[in-house]
C-alpha positions in Angstrom: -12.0 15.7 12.4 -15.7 17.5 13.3 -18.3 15.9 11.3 -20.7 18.4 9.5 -23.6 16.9 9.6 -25.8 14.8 11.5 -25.1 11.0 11.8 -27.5 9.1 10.8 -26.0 6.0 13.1 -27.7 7.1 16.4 -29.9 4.1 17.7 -28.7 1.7 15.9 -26.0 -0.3 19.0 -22.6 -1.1 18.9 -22.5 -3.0 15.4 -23.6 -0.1 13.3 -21.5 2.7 15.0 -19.4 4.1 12.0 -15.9 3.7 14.2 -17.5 0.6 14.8 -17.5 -0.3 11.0 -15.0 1.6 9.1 -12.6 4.2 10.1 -10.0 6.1 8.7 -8.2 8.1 11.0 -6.4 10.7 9.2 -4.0 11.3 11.9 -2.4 7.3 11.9 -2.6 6.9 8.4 -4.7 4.1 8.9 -8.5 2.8 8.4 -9.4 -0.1 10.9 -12.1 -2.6 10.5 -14.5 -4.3 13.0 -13.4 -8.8 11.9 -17.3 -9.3 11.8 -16.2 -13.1 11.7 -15.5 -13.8 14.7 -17.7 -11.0 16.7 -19.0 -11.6 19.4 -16.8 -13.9 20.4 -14.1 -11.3 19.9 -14.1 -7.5 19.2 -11.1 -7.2 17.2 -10.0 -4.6 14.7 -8.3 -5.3 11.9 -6.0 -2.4 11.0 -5.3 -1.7 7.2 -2.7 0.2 6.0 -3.3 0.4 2.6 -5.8 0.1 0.4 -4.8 -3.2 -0.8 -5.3 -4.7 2.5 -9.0 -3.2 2.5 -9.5 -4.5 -0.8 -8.3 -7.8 1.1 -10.7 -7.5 4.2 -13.5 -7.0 1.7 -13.0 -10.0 0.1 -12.2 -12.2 2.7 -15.7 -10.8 4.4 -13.7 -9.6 7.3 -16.6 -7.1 6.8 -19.7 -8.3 5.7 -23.4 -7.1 4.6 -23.1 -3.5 4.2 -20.1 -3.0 5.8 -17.5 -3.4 2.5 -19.9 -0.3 1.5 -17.9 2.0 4.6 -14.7 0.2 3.9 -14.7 1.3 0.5 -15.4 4.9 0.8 -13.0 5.3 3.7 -10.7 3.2 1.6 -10.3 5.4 -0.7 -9.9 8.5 1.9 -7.0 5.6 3.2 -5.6 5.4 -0.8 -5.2 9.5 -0.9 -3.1 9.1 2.2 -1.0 6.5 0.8 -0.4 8.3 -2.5 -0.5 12.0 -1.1 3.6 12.4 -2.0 3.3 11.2 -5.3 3.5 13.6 -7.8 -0.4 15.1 -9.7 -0.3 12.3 -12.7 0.9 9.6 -10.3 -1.1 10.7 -7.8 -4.4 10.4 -10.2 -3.4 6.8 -11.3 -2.7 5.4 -8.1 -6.4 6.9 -6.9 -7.8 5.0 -10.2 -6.1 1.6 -9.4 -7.7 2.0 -5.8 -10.8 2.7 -6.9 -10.5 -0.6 -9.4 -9.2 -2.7 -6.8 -11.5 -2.3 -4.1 -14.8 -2.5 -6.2 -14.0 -5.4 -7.7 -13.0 -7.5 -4.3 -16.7 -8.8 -4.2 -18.1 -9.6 -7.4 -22.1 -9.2 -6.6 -21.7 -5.7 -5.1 -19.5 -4.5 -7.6 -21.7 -2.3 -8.7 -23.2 -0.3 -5.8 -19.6 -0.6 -4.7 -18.9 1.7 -8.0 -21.1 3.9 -7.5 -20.0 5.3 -4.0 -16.2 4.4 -5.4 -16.8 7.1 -8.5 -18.3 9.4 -6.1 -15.0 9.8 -3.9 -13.0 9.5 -6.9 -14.9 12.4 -8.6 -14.3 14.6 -5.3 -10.7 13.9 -5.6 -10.3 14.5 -9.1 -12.2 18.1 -8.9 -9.7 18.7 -5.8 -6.7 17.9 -7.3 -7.6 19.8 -10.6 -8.6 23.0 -8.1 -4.8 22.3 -6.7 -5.7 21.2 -3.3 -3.1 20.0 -0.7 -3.0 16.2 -0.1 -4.3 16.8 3.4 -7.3 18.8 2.2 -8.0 16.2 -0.4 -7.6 13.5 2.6 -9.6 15.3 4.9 -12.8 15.9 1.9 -12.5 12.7 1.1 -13.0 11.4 4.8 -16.0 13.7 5.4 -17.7 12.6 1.9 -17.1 9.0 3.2 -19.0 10.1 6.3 -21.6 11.7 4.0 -22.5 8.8 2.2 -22.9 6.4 4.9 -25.7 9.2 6.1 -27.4 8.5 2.5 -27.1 4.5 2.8 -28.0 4.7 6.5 -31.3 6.9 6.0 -32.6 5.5 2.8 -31.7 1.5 4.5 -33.5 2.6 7.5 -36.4 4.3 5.4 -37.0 1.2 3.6 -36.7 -0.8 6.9 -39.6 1.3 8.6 -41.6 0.6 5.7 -41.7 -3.3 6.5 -41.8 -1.7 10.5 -45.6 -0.6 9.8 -46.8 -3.7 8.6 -45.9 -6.1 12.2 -47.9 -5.6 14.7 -47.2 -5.7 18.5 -46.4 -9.2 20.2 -45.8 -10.8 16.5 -42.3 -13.1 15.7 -40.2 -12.2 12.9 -37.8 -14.5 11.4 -34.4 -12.8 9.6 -31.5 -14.7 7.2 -28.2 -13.2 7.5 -27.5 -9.6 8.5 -29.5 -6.7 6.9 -27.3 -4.3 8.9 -29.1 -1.2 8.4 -32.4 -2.3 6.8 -32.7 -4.4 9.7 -31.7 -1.8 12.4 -34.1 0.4 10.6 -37.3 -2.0 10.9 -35.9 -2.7 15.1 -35.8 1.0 15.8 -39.2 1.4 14.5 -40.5 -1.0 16.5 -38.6 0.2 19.3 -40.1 3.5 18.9 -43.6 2.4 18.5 -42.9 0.8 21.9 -43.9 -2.6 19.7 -42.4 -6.0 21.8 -41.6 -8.2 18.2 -39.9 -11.4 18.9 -36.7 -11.6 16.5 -35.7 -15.1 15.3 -32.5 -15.3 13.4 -31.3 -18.3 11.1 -27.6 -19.1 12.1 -26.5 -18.9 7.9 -24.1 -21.0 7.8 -21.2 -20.7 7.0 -20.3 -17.4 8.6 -23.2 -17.2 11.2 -23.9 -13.8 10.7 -27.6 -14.3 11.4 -26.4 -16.1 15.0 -22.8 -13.9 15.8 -24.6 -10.1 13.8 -28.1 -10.1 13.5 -28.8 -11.5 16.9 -26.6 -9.5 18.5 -27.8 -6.3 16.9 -31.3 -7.5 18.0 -30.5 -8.0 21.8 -28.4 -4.8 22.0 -31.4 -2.9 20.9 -33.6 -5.0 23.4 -35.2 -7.2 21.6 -36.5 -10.8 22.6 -33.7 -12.7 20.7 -33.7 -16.3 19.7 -31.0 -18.0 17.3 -32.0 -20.9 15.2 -30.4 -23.5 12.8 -30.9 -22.7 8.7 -32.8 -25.7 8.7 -35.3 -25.3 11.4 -37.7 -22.5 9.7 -40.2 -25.3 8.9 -40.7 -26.6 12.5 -40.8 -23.0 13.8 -43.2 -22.2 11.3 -45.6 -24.5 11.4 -45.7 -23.9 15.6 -47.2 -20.5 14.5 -44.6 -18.5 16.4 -43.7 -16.7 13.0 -46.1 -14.5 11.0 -43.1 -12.9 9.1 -39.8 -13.5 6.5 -37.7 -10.9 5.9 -34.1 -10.1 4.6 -32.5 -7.6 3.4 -31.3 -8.0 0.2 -27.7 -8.3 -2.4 -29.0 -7.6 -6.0 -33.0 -7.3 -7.3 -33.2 -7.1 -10.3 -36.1 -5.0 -12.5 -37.9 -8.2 -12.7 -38.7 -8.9 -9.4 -35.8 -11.7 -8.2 -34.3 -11.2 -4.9 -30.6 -12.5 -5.0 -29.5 -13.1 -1.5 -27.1 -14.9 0.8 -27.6 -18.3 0.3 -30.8 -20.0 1.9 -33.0 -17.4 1.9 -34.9 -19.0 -1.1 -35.2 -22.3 0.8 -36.9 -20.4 3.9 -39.2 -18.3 1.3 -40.6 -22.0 0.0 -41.0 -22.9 3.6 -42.7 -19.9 4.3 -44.9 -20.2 1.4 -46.1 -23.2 2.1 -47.2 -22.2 5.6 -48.6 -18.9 4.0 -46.4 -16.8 6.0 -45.1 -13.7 3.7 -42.0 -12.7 2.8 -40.7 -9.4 2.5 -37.3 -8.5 0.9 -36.1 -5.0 1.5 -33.9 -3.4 -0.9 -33.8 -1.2 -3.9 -33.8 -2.2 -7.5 -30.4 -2.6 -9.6 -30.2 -0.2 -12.4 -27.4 -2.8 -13.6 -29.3 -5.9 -13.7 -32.7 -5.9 -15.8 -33.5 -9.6 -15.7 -31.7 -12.4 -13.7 -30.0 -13.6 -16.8 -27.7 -10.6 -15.8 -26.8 -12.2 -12.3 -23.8 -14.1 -11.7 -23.5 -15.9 -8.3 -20.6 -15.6 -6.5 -18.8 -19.1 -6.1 -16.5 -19.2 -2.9 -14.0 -21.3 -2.0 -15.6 -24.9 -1.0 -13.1 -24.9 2.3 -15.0 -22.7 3.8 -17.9 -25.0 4.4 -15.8 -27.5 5.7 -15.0 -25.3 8.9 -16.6 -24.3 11.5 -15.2 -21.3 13.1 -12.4 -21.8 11.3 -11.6 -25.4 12.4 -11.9 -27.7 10.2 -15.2 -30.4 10.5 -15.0 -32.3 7.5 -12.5 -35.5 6.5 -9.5 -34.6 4.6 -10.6 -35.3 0.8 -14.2 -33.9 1.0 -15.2 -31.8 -0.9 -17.1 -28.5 -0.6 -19.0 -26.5 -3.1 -20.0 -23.0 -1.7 -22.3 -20.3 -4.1 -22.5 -17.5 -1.4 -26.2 -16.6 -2.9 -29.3 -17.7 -4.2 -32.4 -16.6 -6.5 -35.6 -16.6 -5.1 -38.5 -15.5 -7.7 -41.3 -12.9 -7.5 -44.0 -15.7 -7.1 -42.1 -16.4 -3.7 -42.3 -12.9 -2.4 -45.0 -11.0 -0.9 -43.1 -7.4 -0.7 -40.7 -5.7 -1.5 -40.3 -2.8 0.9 -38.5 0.3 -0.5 -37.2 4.0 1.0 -40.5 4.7 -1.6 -43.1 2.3 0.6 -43.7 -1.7 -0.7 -43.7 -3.3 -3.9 -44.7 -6.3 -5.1 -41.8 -7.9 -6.9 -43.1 -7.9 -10.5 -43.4 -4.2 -10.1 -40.2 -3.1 -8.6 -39.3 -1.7 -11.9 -41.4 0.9 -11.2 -39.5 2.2 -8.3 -36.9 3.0 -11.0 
């Protein structure tokens, strides 16, 4: 299918290329997924059929970060293809049980998951009412899947530049998780300021995405790329080699917390004890006005017993596993928006 616009993933390597992410192909009836558990160690695609197996990938963090974002617009391209025999009324309630089923796979990004969901739904909705064909609706809702990972791209990468302009040349920046696109938007800045930052990435356990994602998106674009463990940011720290914190970000709420994979709030201590700031970039939750409105995601406990999926721990142990933390305005220097930077008891503002 030719794409109407311009992408907005040029620049941004391998991980972030939207086949590279999330793909519907209209043709195979299918929409395949880059397994972002086990890259680099393995490029493999899983393939999704329907839109219960996306709904599955999501929550099994096949795709992580930003990535269920893709997964779930093309999903729903994917669900108009699997329903597209069905007759109008059937048809409209099978598009409304994929729309419920794939927001809902994670619970902390329900709600920027609904947002893009209602927006593909709406476009079907106005098609099928106009009398579109199924393969008009399918194709529309592709190329509105394509057009909203533009938006999420360029505002990410907006926000990203914004913490850009604050490092300077030769200075070490230490990341938590993968930011995807906020992060690929503050390395392409420096990349195009000609500005040689040295990127140190926490493993974060108990995926590695910092080690397997952020690292790798880091030396693909060039970068002077060095992978640490979670629980070395104080030694690093206090050698001087890092001046800055940042992560992208899951939920901040209107009063200025920062809810994020899990750790980041340990290394924001760390770093404030060393006076090294952190920045969080993000955008504001209309959702959730204080953190009282915040419920952490508890994963199964298994999945800190294993380590690449074999198993480390003794059979009988335990494992507890809340996939985020809270980390409080006092604890952040910035928060850096598509708008500029924010400090955290402010962010309302943005709004």
């Amino acid at each position: 299918m030719q794409d109407f616009e311009k992408r907005e993933d040029e620049g941004m390597g391998y991980l972030l290329q939207y086949e590279n992410v999330a793909w519907f192909d209209e043709e195979e009836g299918n929409l395949r997924i880059l397994d972002r558990r086990i890259f680099p160690r393995e490029k493999k695609i899983v393939e999704c059929k329907t839109y219960q197996d996306v709904a599955k990938t999501i929550k099994d963090m096949v795709t992580q970060s930003g990535g269920p974002f893709a997964a779930c617009t093309m999903g729903l391209a994917l669900a108009a293809f699997q329903h597209r025999k069905l007759d109008k009324k059937s048809y409209i309630l099978g598009m409304q049980e994929a729309l419920r089923l794939i927001t809902e796979a994670r619970p902390t990004t329900k709600e920027a998951m609904m947002v893009l969901a209602t927006s593909q739904y709406n476009l079907f909705y106005e098609l099928i009412e106009k009398g579109a064909t199924s393969r008009d609706i399918v194709l529309s809702l592709k190329q509105n899947a394509i057009h909203l990972n533009n938006i999420r791209y360029k505002v990410n990468a907006k926000a990203g530049e914004c913490f850009a302009d604050l490092v300077k040349d030769g200075m070490g920046v230490l990341t938590h998780c993968f930011g995807e696109t906020c992060f690929a938007g503050f390395l392409r800045a420096f990349k195009k300021d000609c500005k040689k930052v040295n990127i140190f990435c926490q493993e974060t356990r108990p995926f590695l995405q910092g080690a397997r994602l952020t690292a790798s998106l880091a030396n693909d674009l060039g970068f002077d790329t060095t992978v640490i463990t979670d629980g070395s940011s104080a030694s690093l720290m206090a050698s001087g080699k890092i001046n800055y914190f940042v992560t992208a970000t899951d939920v901040i709420t209107q009063d200025g917390y920062v809810v994020n994979k899990v750790g980041t709030c340990n290394t924001a201590i760390v770093a404030s004890y060393y006076s090294i700031p952190y920045y969080a970039i993000g955008f504001p939750s209309q959702k959730h006005k204080t953190i009282k409105d915040v419920k952490i995601e508890m994963r199964e406990g298994n999945e800190v017993l294993e380590f690449a999926f074999i198993r480390v721990a003794e059979n009988g142990v335990k494992g507890l596993y809340p996939a985020f933390d809270i980390t409080p305005p006092e604890l952040i220097q910035g928060i850096a928006t598509d708008k500029g930077i924010y400090k955290a008891k402010d962010i309302g503002a943005y709004l």
